[in-house]
Every structure is written in structure tokens, then in C-alpha cells.
N, C-alpha and C positions, 0 to 999 in steps of 0.2 A: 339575282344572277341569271335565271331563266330570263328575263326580259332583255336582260341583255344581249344573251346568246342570238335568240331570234332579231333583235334589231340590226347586229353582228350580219345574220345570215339578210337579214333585208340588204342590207348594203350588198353583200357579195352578187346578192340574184337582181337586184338594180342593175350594178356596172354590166354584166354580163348581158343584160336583155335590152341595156343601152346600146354596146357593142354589137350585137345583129339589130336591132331594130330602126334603132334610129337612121344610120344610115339610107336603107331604102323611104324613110319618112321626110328626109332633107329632100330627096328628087321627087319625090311626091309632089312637094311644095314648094320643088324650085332653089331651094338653098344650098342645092352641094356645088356653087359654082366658091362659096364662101370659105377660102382655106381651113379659117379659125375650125370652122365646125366638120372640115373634111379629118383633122385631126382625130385616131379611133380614142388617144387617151380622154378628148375632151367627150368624146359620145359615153364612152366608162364612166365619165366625171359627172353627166349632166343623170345619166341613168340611174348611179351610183344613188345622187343629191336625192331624186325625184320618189324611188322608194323609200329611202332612207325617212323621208317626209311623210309618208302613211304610215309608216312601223309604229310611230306614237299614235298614231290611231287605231291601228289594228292590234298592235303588241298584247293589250290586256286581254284581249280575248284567243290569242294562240296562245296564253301563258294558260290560261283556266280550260283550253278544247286540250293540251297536253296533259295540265292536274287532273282531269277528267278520264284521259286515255290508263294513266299511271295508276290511277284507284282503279277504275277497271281490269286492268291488268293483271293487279296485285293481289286482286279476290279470285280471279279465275284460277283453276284448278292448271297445277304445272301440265296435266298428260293432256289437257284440252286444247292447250298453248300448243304444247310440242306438235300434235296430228292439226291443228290449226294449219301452224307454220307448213308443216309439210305439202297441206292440201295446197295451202298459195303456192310454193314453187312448183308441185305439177301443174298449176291453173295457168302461171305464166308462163312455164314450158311448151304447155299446147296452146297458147296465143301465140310467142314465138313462130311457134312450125305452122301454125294457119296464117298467123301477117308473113313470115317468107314463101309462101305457097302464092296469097293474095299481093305481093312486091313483083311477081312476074307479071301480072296483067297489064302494068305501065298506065294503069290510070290514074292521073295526078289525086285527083281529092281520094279518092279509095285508098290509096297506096298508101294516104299519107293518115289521112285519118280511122279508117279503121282497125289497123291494129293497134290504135293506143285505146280505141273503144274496147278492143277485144281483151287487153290486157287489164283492164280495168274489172268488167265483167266477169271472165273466168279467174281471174285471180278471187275476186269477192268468192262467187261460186265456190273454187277449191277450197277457199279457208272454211266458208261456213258447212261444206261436206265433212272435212275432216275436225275439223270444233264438235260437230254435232253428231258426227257417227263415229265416235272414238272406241266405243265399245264393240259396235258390228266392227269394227276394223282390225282390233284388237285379237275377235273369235275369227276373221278369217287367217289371220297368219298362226293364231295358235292350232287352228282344229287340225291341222295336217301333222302337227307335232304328236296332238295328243292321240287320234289315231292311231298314229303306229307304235304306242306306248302298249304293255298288258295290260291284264286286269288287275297285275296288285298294284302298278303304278297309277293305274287309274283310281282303282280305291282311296289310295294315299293320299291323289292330288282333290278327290270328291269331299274325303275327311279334313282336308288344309282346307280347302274352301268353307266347309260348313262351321270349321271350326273359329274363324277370322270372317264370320259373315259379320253384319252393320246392325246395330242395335239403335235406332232413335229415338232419344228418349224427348216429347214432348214436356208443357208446361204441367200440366196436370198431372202427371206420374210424378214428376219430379216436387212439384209441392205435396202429393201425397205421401212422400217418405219410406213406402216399404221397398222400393226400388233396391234402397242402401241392402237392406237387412238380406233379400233374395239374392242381390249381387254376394254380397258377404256370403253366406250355402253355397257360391258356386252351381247353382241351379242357371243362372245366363251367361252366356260364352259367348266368345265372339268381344267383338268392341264397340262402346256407347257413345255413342255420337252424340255432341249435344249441340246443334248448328245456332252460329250466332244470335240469327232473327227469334229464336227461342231464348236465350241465354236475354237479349234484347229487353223482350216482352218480361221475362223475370225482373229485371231490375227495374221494370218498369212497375211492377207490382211493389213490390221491394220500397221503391221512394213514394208508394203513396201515401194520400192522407188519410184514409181511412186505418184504423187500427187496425182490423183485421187483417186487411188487404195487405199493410206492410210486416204483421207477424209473420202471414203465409208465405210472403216475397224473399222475407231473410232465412224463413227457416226452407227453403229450396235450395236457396244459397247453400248454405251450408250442407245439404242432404248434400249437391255437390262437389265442393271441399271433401267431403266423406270418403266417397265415390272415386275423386282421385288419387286421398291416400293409399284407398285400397287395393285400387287398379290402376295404379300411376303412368302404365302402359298401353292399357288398355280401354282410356277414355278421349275422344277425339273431339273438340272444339275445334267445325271448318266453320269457314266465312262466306262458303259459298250461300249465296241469295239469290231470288227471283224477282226484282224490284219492278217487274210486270201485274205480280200477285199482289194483293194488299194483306190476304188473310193468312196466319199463323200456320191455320193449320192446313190448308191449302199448299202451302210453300213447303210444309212437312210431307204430304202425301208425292207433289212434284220430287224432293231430294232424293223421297226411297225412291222412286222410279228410276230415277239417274245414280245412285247408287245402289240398285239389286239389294236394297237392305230391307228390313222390317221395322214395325214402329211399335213403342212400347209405351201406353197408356193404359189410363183408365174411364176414359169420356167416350161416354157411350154413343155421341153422337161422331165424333172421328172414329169412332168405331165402325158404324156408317158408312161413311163417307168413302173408306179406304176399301171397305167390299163392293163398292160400285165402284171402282178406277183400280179394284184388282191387286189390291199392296196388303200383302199378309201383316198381320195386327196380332201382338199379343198382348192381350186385356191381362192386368192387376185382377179386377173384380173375377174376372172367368178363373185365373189361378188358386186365388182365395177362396173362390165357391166348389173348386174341384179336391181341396184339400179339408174342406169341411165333414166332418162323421153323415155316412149316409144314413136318412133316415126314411124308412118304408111308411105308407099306409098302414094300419093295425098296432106298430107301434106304440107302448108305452113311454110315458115321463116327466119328471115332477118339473115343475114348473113355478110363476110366483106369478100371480095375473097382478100389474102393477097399474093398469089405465085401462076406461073403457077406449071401445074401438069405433071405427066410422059409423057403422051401418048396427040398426035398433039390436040393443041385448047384446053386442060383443065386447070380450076382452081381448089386450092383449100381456103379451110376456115375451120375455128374449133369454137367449140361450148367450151360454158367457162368452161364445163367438161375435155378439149381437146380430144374431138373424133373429128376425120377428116371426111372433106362434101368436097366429089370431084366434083367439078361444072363441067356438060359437058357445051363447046361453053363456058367457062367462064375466058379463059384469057383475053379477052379485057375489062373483070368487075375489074381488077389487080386495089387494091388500093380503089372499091369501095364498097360501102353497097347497096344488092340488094335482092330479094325478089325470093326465089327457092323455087322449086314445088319437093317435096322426092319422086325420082322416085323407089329406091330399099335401103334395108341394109344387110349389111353384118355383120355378129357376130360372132367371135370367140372368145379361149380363149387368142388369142393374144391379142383382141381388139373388138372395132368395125369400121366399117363402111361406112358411110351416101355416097349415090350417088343420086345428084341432078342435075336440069336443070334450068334456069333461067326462070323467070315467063314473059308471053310475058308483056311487058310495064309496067315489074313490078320494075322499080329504085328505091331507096328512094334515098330524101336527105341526 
């Protein structure tokens, strides 16, 4: 039907470009002495034939430069569209008022070609100003509102925002699964974004062939599923993408930038990544280690040294949180339950920790 349309439109911009063109192309070449062709319908007719005749050459490819425009379109965000558009009419409005300013000078080629140049130009210009600063544009017509608003309004409109801020949950939070359980506490507010190109990369896992790879794939999925029973409102699959970037999580640090949101993993190297380009991260692993029982130096506690450890003479043991207690002097404890003195710890957001020593004559049963 689309090919159609456009062959449709070939014919009508043939006859019409028959109709002024050819004309001056007959005394060109001497032929307007020739009724037949002084005729304007036959100039329509022959204009009409002559494009109508490229359309099947060109047709398939305006049919696929449209499909192309339409998916484009479709994925852009509606408020980006809107200040887009808008930017192009003032772009063509000030080409307007400069090609009628530049039509008094009465120079033919000026006159006539420049302002379709100019409308060309500042139209691009205005849309890509207003596509890409939607946000500064956004804060200058609100800040004169907010302003002359008080402070409880202001508070009110500070607590609406914090509370409806952007949660993005990457691939690795989301096949980690405690995402659901902390959502579920109400410990995270706000709404969980989960953007295509990641949802993408999941089912990419999901259909692989490795076992594991497709346990972890399905069972993300479903943490998902979860996720939207729970918060049926308050879970946000966009489509927006940067088909610039190639990397997942590249294009995840890009989205929070352009949405003022944060990112919610537990990879310690997008953990990284996001503190050098400035996009607040909150870590799984940092939460988990911050709700963990502090435990000091000098401390006492039973423990079960169950392997030796890397380096000559060590044990180790874990605590039912599984954080690791590397016993010095404690492989020949292998196997039993015994009584360690916390000599230091270690915290990151890898993990944590514990390094202990055995308590003199301290065995248990």
C-alpha cells in the first residue's frame, strides 16, 4: 500500500514539474514552434509518464528510508518529539524573517537560493536544540513558577520528586534476585526502569546453550514477572536506545544521564564506570554488607574452620551470612569448631572480610 502511495505521489510531482519545466526546455531546443507539445496537458502527460518511470526504481527504497523514519520515531520518547517539533517551527520562522529581510536585496541567485538553504539549516538546528535540550528547557519555563512558590510548596514538590525518582535496574541485579525481596520491604521507591537493550541482553541469556547461562536467563525473567506483580505501577519498560553505543552497560550509564535516575546493580565494575561519568549507583553488595552484624577487632566467636586457606598454615570458615573468617595458624583446626579472636576486617563492595586467629585454649566441643 506504501508503494503505492509514493508511486501515487511520483506521478502528481512528475505532471507538476512537467508543467513549469518543460516548457522553457521546448525553446531551449527549439521545439515550442510545435503545437502538439505547446499543449500544458501534454507537458503534465509527458512529466507525469517520465517520473512515474523512476518510481519503480526508486519506490523500494522511500518505502524502507519511511520504515526506517517510523521505527525511529516510535522509540523516541513523546516529550523529545514535542520540543523537537517545536524547535523546527521557530528554526523555520527565523529563516522566514532572514530569507524576507535577504528578498529585498533583489539578487536573483541570493534571493532565490538562499533561503531555501537557510530553511533547511536552521530548521535541522531548531529541532536538534529542542530534541536535545528538552530538559534545560523544561527547567527554564518551570524555575520562575517554582520560585515564587514557599517552602512548604517547595518541600512538597522536592519530596514528589524524590519520591518518583528512576530506579535502573541492570542485567546483573536482576539475575541476582534480591532486588524482588528489597523491593518487596519497600526499602526502594521511586520506579524501576528496566530499558529494552537490557530486557534484550536477558533473553539473550535466557535462550542460551549453556545450562547455566539459560537457568540464570529464565530465572531473571521471572525475578521480573515478580517485580511487576508487586509494583504493577511502578515498573517502567522504555525502548528508548543508543544504537551509537554497542555496550549494555554503557547505554545504561547514557539512559540515567538522560533520565536524572540511578542505577541499581551489583557489578562491581559498572560500579566504576558510573563514578567516573558521575551517575549515582546503588550497590546490592554495599546494602547487604551494610546490614550485616558489625564486627570489631578483639572480638570473640565460634566458628567451624571447614578448608585450608591460600597462603602457608590458614583456615578458613563463614559465618551463616557467608562472609569469609580467614583463620591464621588454623589449618590444623580443618573440620573443627573453635573459638577466634577478630583480629582485622576487610570491606568492600566486593564483599567483606573477617581475619582471625585462634583463641589460646580456646576449642569447643
Amino acid at each position: 500500500m506504501l508503494k503505492r502511495i509514493i508511486q501515487i505521489a511520483f506521478l502528481f510531482i512528475g505532471g507538476t514539474m512537467g508543467l513549469f519545466i518543460l516548457p522553457p526546455l521546448y525553446e531551449l531546443i527549439h521545439l515550442s514552434s510545435n503545437p502538439w507539445l505547446n499543449n500544458p496537458y501534454t507537458s503534465v502527460a509527458i512529466g507525469a509518464f517520465i517520473l512515474f518511470g523512476f518510481s519503480f526504481l526508486f519506490s523500494d527504497y522511500f518505502v524502507k528510508f519511511i520504515r526506517w523514519m517510523e521505527e525511529k520515531l516510535l522509540k523516541a520518547p513523546v516529550g523529545d518529539l514535542l520540543f523537537g517539533t517545536l524547535g523546527l517551527i521557530v528554526g523555520l520562522i527565523v529563516a522566514y524573517l532572514v530569507g524576507f529581510a535577504i528578498d529585498s536585496i533583489k539578487i536573483p541567485f541570493i534571493t532565490t537560493i538562499l533561503p531555501v538553504l537557510l530553511s533547511i539549516v536552521l530548521g535541522y538546528l531548531g529541532f536538534q536544540v529542542g530534541f536535545k535540550k528538552r530538559d534545560e528547557l523544561i527547567n527554564v519555563f518551570t524555575s520562575g513558577k517554582s520560585s515564587q512558590s514557599g517552602l512548604k510548596k517547595k518541600s512538597a514538590e522536592e519530596s514528589e520528586f524524590l519520591g518518583s525518582m528512576y530506579k535502573l535496574l541492570d542485567t546483573s541485579v536482576i539475575i541476582d534476585g534480591r532486588i524482588a525481596d528489597i523491593s518487596e520491604t519497600g526499602f526502594v521507591e521511586g520506579v524501576l526502569v528496566v530499558p529494552q537493550f537490557v530486557l534484550t541482553e536477558l533473553q539473550h541469556i535466557a535462550d542460551s546453550s549453556d545450562t547455566l547461562k539459560r537457568t540464570r536467563g529464565r530465572r531473571g525473567l521471572d525475578i521480573l514477572r515478580k517485580l511487576q506483580d508487586e509494583r504493577a505501577s511502578q515498573v517502567l519498560i522504555t525502548e528508548v536506545d543508543f544504537e551509537d553505543i554497542q555496550e549494555v552497560d554503557l547505554k545504561l550509564v547514557r539512559l540515567a544521564k538522560k533520565m536524572g535516575g540511578q542505577i541499581l546493580t551489583n557489578d562491581f565494575n559498572l560500579n566504576k564506570v558510573c563514578d567516573l561519568h558521575n551517575v549515582k549507583v546503588l550497590n546490592i553488595n554495599d546494602l547487604a554488607n551494610a546490614v550485616k552484624p558489625v564486627v570489631i577487632p578483639g572480638e570473640e566467636m565460634n566458628v567451624i574452620v571447614i578448608k585450608d586457606g591460600k597462603e602457608h598454615n590458614q583456615g578458613v570458615a563463614y559465618l551463616d551470612d557467608g562472609t569469609m573468617i580467614v583463620v591464621e595458624e588454623g589449618k590444623s583446626f580443618i573440620g573443627q569448631a573453635i573459638v577466634v579472636t577478630v583480629t582485622s576486617v576487610l570491606q568492600t563492595s566486593a564483599g567483606r572480610m573477617i581475619f582471625a586467629k585462634p583463641k589460646q585454649n580456646g576449642r569447643t566441643a
